[in-house]
N, C-alpha and C positions, 0 to 999 in steps of 0.2 A: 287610535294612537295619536297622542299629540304632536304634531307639526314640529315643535321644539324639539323634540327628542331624535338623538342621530338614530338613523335607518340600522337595522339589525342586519349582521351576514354570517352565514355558517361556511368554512371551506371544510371542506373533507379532503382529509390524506393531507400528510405533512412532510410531503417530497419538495424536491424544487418547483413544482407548477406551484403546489397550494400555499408554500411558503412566501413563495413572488404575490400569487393571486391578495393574502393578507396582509400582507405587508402594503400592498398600492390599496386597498380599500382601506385600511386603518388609519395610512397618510393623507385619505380622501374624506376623514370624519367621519366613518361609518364605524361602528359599534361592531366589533370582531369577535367571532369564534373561531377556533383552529381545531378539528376535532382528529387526532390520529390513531389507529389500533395498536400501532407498535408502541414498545418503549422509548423512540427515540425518533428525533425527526431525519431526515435526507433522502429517504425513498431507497433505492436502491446503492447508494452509494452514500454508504456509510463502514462506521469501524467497530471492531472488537478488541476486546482486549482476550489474547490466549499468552498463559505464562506473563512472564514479565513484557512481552510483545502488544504493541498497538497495533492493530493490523485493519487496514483496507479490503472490504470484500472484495474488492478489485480497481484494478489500477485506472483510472481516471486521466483523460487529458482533455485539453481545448486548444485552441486557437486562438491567435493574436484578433481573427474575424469574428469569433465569437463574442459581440458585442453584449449582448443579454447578460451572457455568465460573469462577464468584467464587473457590468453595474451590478451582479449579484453580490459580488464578491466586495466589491465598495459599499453597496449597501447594508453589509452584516460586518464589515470592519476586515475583511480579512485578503484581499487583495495583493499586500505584501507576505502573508503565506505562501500564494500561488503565483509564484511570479511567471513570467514569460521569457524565452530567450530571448537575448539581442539579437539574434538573426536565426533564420530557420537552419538545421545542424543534424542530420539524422544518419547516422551511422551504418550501413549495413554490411553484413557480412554474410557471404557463400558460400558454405562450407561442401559445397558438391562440386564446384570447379575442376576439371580433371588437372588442372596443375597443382593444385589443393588451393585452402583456403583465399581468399582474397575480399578485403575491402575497399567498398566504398564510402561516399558519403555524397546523400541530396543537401547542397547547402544554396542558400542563394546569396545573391548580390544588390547593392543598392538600387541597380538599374531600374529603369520604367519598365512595368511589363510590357511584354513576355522576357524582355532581355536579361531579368534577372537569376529567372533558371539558368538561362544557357551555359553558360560557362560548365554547372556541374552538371547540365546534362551533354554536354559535351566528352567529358572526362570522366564519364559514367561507366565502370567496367565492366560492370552486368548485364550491359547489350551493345551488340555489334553496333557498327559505324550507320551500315542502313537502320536500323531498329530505334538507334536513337533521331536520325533523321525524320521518321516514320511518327516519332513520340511529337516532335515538334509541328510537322503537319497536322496531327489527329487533334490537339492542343489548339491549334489556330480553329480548326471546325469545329470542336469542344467550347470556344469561347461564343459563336454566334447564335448558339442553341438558347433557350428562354426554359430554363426550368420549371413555369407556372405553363407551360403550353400543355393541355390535358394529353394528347399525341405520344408525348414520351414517355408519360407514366406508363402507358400499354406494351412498351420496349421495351427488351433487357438490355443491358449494359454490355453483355460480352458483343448481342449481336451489333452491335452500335461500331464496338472496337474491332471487330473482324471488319465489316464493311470499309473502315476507315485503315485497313490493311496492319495492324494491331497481333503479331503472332503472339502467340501461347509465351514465351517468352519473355516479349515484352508487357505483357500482362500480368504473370506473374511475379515479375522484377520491379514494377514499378504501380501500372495502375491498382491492382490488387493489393500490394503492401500499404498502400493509402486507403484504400477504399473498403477493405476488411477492418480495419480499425476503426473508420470511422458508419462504415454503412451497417456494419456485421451481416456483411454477405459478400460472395467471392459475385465476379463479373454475370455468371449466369441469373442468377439469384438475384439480383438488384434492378428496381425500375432506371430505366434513363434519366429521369425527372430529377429523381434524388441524386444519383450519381452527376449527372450536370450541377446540380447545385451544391455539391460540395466540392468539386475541382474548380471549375466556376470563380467561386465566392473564394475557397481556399488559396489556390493557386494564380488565380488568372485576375485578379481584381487590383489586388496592392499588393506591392513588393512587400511588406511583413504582412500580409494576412496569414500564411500557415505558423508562423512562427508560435511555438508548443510551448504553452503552459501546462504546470502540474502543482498541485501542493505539495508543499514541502513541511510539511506537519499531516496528522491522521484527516482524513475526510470528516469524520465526525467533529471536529473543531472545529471546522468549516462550517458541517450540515445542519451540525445539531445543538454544540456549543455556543457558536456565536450567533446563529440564527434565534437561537431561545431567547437572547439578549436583544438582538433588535426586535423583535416579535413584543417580548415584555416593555423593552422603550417604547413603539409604538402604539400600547394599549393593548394588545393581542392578548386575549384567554386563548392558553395554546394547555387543550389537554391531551398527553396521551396515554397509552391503553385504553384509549376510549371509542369503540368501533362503531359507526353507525351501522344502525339497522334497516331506518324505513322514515322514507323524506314521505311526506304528502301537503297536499293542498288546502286551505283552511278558507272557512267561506268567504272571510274579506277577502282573499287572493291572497296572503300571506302566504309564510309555508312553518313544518314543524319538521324537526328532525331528531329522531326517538334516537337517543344512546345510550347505555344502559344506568336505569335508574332516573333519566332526566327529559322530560322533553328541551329542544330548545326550539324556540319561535324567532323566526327571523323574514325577512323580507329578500333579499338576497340568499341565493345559497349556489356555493359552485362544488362539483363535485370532480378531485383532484387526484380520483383512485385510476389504477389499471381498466382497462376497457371490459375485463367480463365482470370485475365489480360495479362499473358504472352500469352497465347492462341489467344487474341485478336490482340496485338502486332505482333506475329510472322509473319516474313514475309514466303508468300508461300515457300516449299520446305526446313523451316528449321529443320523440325523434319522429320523422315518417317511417323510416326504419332501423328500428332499433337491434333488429337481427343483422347488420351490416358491420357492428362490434364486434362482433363475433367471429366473425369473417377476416378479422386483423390478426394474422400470425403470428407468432412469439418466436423470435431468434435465441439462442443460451451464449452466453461465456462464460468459460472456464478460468480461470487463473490457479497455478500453479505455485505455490510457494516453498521455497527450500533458502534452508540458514545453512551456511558455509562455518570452518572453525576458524577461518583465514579469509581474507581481500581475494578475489576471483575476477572483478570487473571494476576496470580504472572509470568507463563512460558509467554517467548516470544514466544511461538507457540505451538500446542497440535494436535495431531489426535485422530479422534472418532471413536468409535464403538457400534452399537445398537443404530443408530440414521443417520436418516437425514444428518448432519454434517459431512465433510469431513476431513476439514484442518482449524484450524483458528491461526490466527497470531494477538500478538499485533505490530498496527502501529500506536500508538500516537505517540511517538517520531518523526521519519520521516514525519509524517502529519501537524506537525508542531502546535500542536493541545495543548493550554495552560492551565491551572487551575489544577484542580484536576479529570478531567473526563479521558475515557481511550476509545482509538477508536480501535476495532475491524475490522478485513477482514476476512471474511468463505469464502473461497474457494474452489468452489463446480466443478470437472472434469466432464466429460463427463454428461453431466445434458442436455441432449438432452428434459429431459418430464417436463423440471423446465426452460428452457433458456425464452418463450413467456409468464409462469404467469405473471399476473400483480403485481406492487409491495405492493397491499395491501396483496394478499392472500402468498406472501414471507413473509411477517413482521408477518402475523398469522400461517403460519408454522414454522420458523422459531427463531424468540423472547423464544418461550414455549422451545422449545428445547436448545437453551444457557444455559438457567432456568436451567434445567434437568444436562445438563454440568458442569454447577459454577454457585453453591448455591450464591454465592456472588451476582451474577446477578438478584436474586429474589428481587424485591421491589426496584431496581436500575431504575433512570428517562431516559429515552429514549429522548439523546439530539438530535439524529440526524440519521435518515436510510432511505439507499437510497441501490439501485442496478446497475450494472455495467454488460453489456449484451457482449460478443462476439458469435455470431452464428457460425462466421468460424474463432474461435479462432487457432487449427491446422488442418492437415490433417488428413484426417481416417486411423488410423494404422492397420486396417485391411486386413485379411487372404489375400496375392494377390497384395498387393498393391506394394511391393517391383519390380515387373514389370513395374509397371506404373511410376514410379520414372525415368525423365530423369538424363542424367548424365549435368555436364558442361559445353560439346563441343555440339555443333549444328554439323549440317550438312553445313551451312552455314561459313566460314570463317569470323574469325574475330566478329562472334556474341556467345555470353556464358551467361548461366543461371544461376543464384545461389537464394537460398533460401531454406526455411528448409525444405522444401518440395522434394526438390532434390534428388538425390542418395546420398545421405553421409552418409548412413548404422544406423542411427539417427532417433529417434523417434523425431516429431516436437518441441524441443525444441531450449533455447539463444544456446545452443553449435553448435546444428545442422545448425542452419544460418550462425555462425560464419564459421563454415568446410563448408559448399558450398561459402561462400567469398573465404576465402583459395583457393577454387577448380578455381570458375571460375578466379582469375588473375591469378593462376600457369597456366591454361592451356593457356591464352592470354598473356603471357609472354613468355611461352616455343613457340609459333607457333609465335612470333616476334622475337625468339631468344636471348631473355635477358636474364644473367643468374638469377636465383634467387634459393633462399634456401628457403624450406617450413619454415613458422615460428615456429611450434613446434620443426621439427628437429633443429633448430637453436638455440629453448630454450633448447633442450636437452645438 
């Protein structure tokens, strides 16, 4: 091949990892392929359209920390979609209190941390005077911890919080209402590693680090509309329906990657899919052990969605306690959804004993309890519920797993892995696809010698 000619690269899967992954190789002068099996890019988070309805397979958020997602989101133009609250603002309510219902809210203050919780975890109704005492203690020992220290991966979370005197209560009211959202596992379930790193980073770093962003338009505007745009501004051949079959080695060292109907040849190739597809793909000898992907569990969530004929919920979004209910969010707006009715998403994590109900016995669990939520909801006409199923929504964040996480680089030259499933020290979420993008073109840039600057140091 002539020296003149840019370096060829194939990414496979056209989620957040592979779309970051081509997008930085295509702004590095390499010669892009984007190759996806679905009709549409985003991965797992994307939209449909049911009835006149845009719908989100499931509800989506981030962090004001979530530095990755931001520059995603500035990089494909859509950033003022997804905006962020001015200050973190999270609503909860307890519908089991034996006086009845009562609200709270986590909100913070300007202050230097840790000072800026305080106040509302002072005035926190959902635990006793000692319990929140107890929260502020576990918090200070919570911040000294090193989330990259291999030690804690081998921990679980609950035992971490029992030790640091942490009751079932205050676990459920507080660490677990964060940490099911964002880890998809309750306290037993979760390594210490990842749970430190997302209170950590989230909480304990900067006064606006948790502060919650969401789109406020369909996800697939985001994932798949505007990403298709920068993709094509960038030079990117983004095909999809087009599934790979079978990467191999070619004798210059090059490589080819058979999709149907085409070979394509490339010198670069990163592979962007879920971890038993990458397993499948890989070609012998690229891991030392390639049976250790397999070994990475799959967490589900469920989401819940029900259309009201009427307004039911004044907050754009609320979490529960003393109920079934996890998270729920209004998305009439972005739904696209007209008149005077209001459509709802509950989003339920780690729902591993609720992901195969069927969706009648969800609309009879489920309906009663809204009720229970917002009174408004009571004698409200039921225009529309339906369910929204991921079985291997992310990876199991569990005790150990931090092992099984490949990095970037193969063994193999010239082939790299990215997805959130990756090493990127990230519980499966948008940020953690984005940093294994990041990962795998810096390291397929650096091993072709191109320079390039990580993009957050660059935003920095």
């Amino acid at each position: 091949m002539n020296d003149a000619q840019p370096k060829r690269a194939v990414v496979i899967g056209g989620g957040l990892a592979g779309i970051t992954a081509a997008l930085e190789l295509a702004d590095a002068g390499l010669d892009v392929t984007l190759v996806e099996g679905r009709p549409r890019l985003g991965g797992l988070a994307f939209s449909f359209r049911r009835g006149d309805l845009t719908v989100d397979n499931g509800q989506h958020v981030y962090l004001r920390c979530c530095t990755a997602y931001r520059w995603f989101l500035d990089r494909v133009g859509g950033a003022e979609l997804a905006p962020v609250q001015a200050k973190l603002d999270v609503p909860v309510l307890d519908v089991a209190h034996p006086r009845g219902p009562r609200l709270g809210r986590l909100r913070r203050d300007a202050l230097p941390v840790p000072l800026h919780l305080a106040r509302s975890l002072a005035t926190y109704p959902h635990l006793s005077l000692a319990e929140r005492a107890s929260v502020g203690r576990a918090a200070l020992a919570l911040k000294k911890l090193d989330p990259a220290d291999p030690a804690l991966d081998g921990v679980d979370f609950a035992t971490w919080l029992g030790r640091h005197g942490q009751s079932d209560r205050t676990i459920e009211a507080l660490w677990d209402l964060v940490g099911v959202a964002t880890l998809n596992a309750t306290a037993p379930h979760a390594s210490l590693g990842l749970a430190a790193m997302v209170f950590k980073t989230g909480l304990l770093s900067e006064p606006g680090a948790a502060d919650i962003g969401w789109a406020r338009v369909p996800l697939g505007e985001l994932h798949d509309t505007l990403a298709r745009k920068a993709l094509d501004s960038a030079g990117v051949r983004t095909e999809t329906r087009t599934k790979a079959e079978a990467i191999s080695r070619t004798g210059d060292g090059s490589w080819q990657v058979e999709v149907p109907g085409e070979t394509l040849d490339a010198e670069v190739v990163v592979l962007a899919v879920p971890q038993r597809e990458t397993y499948d793909l890989l070609p012998d000898g690229a891991l030392e052990d390639p049976g250790k992907l397999l070994d990475i569990g799959t967490a589900p969530i469920l989401n819940v969605h029900v259309v009201y004929d009427r307004k039911v919920l004044r907050q754009p979004f609320f979490a529960a306690l003393g109920s079934p209910v996890q998270w729920v969010f209004d998305r009439t707006d972005s739904s696209g959804l007209r008149g005077h009715g209001q459509y709802l998403a509950v989003s339920q994590s780690a729902a591993e004993d609720e992901i195969d109900l069927p969706v009648a016995e969800l609309r009879a669990r489920y309906l009663p309890e809204l009720e229970k939520l917002l009174p408004a909801a009571r004698g409200a006409g039921i225009l529309d519920f339906f369910v929204t199923r991921e079985r291997t929504a992310t990876f199991a964040p569990t005790p150990g797993v931090g092992r099984l996480r490949p990095s970037a680089r193969t063994r193999a030259d010239g082939l790299y892995l990215a997805g959130a499933w990756t090493a990127t020290g990230w519980p499966a979420t948008m940020e953690s696809a984005v940093r294994s993008g990041f990962s795998a073109a810096g390291a397929a840039l650096s091993t072709l010698g191109r320079p390039h600057v990580h993009p957050l140091q660059e935003a920095a």
